[in-house]
C-alpha positions in Angstrom: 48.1 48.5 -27.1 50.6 46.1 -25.3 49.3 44.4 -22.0 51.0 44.9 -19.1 53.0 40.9 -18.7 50.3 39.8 -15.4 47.0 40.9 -18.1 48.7 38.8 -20.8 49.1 35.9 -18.5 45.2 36.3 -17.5 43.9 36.3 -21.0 46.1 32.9 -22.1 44.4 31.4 -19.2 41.4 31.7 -20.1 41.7 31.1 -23.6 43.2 27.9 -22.2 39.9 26.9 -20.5 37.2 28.0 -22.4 39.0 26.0 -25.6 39.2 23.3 -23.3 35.4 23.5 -22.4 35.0 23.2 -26.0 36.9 20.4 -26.8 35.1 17.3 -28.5 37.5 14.8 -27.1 37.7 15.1 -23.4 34.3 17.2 -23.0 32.5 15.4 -19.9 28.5 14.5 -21.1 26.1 16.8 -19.6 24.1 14.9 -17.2 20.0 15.5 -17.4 19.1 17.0 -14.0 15.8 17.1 -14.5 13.9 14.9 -11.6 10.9 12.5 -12.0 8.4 13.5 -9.1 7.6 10.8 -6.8 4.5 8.8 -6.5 4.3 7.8 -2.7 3.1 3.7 -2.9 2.3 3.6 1.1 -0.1 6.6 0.0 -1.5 5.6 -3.0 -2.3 1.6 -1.9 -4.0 3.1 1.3 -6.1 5.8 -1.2 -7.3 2.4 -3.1 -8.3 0.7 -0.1 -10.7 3.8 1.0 -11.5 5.8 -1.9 -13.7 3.2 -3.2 -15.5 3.0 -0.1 -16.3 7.2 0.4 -19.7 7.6 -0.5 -18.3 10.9 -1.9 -14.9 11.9 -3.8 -13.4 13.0 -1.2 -9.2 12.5 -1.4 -7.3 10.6 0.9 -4.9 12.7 3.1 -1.4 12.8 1.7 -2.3 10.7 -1.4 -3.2 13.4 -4.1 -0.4 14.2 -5.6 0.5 10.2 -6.3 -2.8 9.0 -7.1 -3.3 11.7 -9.8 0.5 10.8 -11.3 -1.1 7.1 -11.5 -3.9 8.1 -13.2 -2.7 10.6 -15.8 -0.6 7.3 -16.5 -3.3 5.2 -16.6 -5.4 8.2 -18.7 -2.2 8.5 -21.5 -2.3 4.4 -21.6 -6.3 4.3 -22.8 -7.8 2.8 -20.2 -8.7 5.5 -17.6 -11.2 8.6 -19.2 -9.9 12.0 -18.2 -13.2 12.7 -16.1 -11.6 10.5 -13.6 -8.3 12.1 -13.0 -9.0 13.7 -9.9 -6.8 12.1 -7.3 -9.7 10.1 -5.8 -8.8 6.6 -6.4 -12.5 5.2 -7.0 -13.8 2.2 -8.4 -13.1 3.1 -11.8 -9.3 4.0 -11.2 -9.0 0.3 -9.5 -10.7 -0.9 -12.4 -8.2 0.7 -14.5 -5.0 -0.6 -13.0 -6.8 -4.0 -13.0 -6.8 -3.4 -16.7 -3.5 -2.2 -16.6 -1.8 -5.2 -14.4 -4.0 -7.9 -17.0 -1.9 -6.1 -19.6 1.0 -6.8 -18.0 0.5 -10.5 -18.5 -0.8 -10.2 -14.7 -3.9 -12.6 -13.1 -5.5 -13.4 -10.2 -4.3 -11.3 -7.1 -1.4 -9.8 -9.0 -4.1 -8.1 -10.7 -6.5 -6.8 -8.0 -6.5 -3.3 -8.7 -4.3 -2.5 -6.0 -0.9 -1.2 -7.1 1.7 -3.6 -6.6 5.7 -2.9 -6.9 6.4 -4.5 -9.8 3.5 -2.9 -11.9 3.9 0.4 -10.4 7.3 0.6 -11.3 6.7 -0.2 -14.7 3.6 2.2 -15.0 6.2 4.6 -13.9 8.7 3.9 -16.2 10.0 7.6 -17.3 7.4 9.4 -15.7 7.8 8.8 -12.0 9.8 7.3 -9.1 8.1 5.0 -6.7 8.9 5.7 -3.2 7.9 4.3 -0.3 7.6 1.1 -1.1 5.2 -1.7 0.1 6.0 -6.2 -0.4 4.2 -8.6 1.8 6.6 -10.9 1.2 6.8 -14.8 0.8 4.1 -16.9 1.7 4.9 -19.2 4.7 3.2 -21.6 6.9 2.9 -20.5 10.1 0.8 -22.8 12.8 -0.5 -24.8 10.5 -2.1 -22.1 8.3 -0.6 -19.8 5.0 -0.2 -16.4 5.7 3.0 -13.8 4.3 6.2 -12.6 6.0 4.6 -9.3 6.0 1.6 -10.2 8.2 3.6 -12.9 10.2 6.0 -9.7 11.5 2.9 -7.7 12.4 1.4 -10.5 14.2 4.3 -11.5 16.1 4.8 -7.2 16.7 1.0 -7.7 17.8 2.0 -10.4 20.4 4.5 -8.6 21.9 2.6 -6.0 22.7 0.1 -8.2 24.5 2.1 -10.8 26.1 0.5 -13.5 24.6 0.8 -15.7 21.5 -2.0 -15.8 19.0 -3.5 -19.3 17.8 -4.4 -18.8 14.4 -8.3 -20.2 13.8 -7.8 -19.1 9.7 -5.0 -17.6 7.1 -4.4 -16.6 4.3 -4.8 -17.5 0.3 -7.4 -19.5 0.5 -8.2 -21.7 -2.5 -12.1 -19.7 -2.4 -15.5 -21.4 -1.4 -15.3 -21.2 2.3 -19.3 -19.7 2.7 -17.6 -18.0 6.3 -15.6 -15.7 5.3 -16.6 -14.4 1.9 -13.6 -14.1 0.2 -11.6 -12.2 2.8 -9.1 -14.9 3.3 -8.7 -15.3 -0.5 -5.8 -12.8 -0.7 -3.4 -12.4 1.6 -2.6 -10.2 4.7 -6.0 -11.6 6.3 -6.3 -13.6 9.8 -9.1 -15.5 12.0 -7.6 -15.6 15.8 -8.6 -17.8 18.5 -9.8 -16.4 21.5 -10.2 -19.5 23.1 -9.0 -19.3 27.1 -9.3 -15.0 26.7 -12.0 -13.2 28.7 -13.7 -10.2 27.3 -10.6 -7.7 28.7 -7.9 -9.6 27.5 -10.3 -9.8 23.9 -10.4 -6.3 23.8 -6.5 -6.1 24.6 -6.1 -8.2 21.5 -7.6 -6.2 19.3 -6.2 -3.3 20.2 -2.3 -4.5 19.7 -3.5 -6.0 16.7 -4.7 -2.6 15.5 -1.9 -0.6 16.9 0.8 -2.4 14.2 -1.6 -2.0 11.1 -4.5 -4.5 11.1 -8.1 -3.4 10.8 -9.3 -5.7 13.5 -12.7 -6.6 14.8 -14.0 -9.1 17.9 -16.5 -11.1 16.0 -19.3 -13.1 18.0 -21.7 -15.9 16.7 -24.6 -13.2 16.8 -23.2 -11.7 14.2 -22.6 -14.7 11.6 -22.6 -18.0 11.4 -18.8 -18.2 13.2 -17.7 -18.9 16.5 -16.1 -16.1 19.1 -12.8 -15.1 17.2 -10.9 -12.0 16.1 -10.7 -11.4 12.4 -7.7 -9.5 11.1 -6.8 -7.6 8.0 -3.6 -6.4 7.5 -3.9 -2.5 6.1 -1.9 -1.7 2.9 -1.3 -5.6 1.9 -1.1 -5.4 -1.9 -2.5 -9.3 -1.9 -5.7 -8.3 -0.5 -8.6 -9.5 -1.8 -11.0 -7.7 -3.3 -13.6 -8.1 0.1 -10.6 -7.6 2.2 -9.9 -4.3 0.9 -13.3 -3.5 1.3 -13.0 -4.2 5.1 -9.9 -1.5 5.4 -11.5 1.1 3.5 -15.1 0.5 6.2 -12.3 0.4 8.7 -10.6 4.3 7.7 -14.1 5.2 7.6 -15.0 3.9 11.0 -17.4 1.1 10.0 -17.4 -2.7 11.3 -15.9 -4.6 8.3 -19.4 -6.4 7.7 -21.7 -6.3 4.8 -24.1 -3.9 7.1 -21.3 -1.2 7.7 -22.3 -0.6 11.1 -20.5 1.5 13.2 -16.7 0.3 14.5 -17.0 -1.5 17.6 -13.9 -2.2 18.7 -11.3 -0.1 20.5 -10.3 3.4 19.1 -6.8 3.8 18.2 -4.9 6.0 15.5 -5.3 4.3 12.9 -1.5 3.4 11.3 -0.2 1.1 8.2 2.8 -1.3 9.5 5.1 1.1 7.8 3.8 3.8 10.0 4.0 1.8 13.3 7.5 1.2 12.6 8.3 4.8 11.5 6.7 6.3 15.0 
């Protein structure tokens, strides 16, 4: 049967173009759509901080779905046991990425347990994307004392908000050995303020701006150890955190005092909020 002339044309075309879909010369590659999920490092850093703190498993809000994409990582690599792969990140999960990061060629804080970018990212390598991401920066000297560019914004934030500029008693990275603040000032992202010349309102107003941008924050009195009056600082979500400072923000979520009796919080109540999420809201 002839076509009618307009049917003819139709069917040349598409000969046309499906040959040309077919061709193995100007054929475009097919691009792999397929998405890596994300692993949220704001909410997995914080879930390290408090998890190892819970006296339970409970899970950090929001964290879940990144902590267990870190640890069936971390389970695949050998070094975290399957039993563990819950989406709590406990002790043993720290422990792992400790592992992990000293594989890396990693020491001292660069291997705290905490997830950092660098080792996150490569942890992640084909598996996941890392979003939200977290860096606290260089180190710089700021009144006389090391702290990082990180906590230096959140402090000068913190003064803002109060009308009044800190005097740093203590900072950050400390060398170790100093018997007052057991290893809290070993990492970074922690802080000793002077309240020198403050009375006890303007103390409280203090700590409250300081933990309205993101530090746990506590007014500390000689009764309590063998320090003067000062406010002591911890940035929350600083991946240079020491080991005892990270201890502090997870008592902190969990509304304790940041001392080795985890006493109740006695300082002002505020929502408690990571830098990140000041700046966000």
């Amino acid at each position: 049967m002839k076509l009618p002339a307009y049917a003819a044309a139709l069917v040349s075309a598409a000969l046309v173009t499906a040959l040309a879909g077919t061709s193995t010369t100007s054929a475009a590659p097919v691009a792999d759509v397929r998405a890596l999920p994300n692993v949220n490092m704001e909410a997995t850093v914080k879930a390290a901080q408090i998890d190892p703190r819970r006296p339970d498993t409970a899970l950090t809000p929001g964290a879940k779905a990144s902590v267990l994409l870190v640890e069936q990582a971390l389970r695949d690599k050998k070094l975290l046991d399957a039993e563990y792969v819950d989406g709590h990140f406990g002790t043993k999960t720290v422990a792992a990425y400790a592992a992990y990061q000293r594989s890396l060629g990693y020491t001292g804080l660069a291997a705290n347990g905490l997830p950092g970018k660098a080792s996150l990212t490569k942890l992640g390598a084909g598996r996941f994307t890392v979003t939200r991401v977290i860096e606290p920066g260089a180190r710089v000297s700021t009144g006389g004392v090391v702290i990082n560019t990180r906590t230096r914004a959140m402090l000068t934030e913190a003064e803002r908000l109060l009308g009044r500029t800190f005097v740093l008693d203590q900072g950050s990275y400390n060398p170790g050995g100093d018997p007052t603040s057991a290893g809290t000032h070993d990492g970074g992202g922690a802080v000793d303020i002077s309240v020198k010349g403050m009375d006890s309102a303007t103390r409280t107003k203090a700590v409250r701006a300081l933990r309205r941008v993101g530090f746990a924050a506590w007014l500390r009195s000689p009764e309590q150890g063998d320090w003067p009056w000062h406010i002591h600082a911890v940035a929350i979500n600083d991946t240079d955190l020491s080991s005892q400072a990270q201890h502090q923000v997870g008592d902190y979520y969990l509304g304790r005092n940041g001392l080795a009796d985890r006493g109740p919080d006695d300082g002002p109540k505020v929502p408690i909020r990571t830098w990140e999420e000041y700046r966000r809201n």
